[in-house]
C-alpha positions as CSV (number, residue, x, y, z in Angstrom):
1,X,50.6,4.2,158.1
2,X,51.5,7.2,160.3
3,X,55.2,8.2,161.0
4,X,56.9,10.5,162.5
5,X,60.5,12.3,161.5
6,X,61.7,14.7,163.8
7,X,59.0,17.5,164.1
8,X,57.4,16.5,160.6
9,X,54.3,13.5,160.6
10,X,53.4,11.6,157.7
11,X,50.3,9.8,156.8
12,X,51.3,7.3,154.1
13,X,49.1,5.3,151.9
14,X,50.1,2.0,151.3
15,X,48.1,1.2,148.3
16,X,49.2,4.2,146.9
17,X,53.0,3.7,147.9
18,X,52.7,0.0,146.4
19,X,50.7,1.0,143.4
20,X,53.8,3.9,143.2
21,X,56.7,1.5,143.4
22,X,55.1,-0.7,140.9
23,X,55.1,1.9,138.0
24,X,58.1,2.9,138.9
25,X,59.5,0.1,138.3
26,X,57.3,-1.3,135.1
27,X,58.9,2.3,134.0
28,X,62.2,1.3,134.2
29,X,62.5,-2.5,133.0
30,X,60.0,-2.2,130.3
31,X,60.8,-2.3,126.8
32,X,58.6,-1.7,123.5
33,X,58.5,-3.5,120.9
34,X,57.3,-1.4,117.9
35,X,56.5,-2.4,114.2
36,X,56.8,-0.4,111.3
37,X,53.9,1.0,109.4
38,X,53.5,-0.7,106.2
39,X,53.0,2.9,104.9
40,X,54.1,5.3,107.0
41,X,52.2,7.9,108.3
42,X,52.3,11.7,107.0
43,X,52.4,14.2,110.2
44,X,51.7,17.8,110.0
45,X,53.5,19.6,112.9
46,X,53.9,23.4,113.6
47,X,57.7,24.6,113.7
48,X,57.4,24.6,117.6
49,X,56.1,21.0,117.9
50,X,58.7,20.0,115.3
51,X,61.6,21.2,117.4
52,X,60.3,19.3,120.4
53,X,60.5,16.5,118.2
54,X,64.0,17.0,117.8
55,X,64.9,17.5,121.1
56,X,63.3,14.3,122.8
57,X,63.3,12.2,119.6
58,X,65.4,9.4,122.0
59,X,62.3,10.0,124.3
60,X,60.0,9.2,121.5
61,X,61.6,6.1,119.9
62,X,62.1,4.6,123.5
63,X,57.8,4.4,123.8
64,X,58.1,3.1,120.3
65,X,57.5,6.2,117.7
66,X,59.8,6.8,114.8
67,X,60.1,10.1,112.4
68,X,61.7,10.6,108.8
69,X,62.3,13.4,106.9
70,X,65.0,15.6,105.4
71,X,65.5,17.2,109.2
72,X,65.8,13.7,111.0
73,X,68.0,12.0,108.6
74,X,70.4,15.5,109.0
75,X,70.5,15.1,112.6
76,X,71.8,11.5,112.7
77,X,74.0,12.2,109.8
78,X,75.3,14.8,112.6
79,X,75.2,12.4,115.2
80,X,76.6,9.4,113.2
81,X,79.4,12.0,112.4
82,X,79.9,12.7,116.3
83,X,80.4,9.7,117.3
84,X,82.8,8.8,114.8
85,X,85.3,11.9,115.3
86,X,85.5,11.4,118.9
């Protein structure tokens, strides 16, 4: 597909565009499903991987990864504690 907006042309692909919209979507009405480890796994992570951790753990539990730990369980003590007072 060509097209034109005022002085600017674009050359669009449409398998592209369709494959495109279809992850988009798949991104946004997908849910996953996980399952506990019968034994959990151990993790070693440096202090600056560790704080990512913390600061997209919703990211990470929405694509099905949990953590636990001293740090985690004080974070959604904090949370839990938020939520509550407001």
């Amino acid at each position: 597909i060509i097209a034109k907006l005022n002085e600017d042309l674009f050359i669009i692909d449409q398998h592209a565009t369709d494959e495109k919209f279809n992850f988009e979507r798949l991104q946004r009405t997908t849910v996953i499903h996980s399952q506990a480890l019968f034994q959990p796994l151990p993790v070693r992570v440096s202090p600056a991987q560790f704080l990512t951790i913390l600061d997209h753990l919703s990211v990470f539990r929405a694509n099905g990864f949990d953590f636990c730990g001293p740090a985690i369980d004080e974070l959604e003590k904090g949370e839990e504690a938020g939520e509550s007072g407001s």
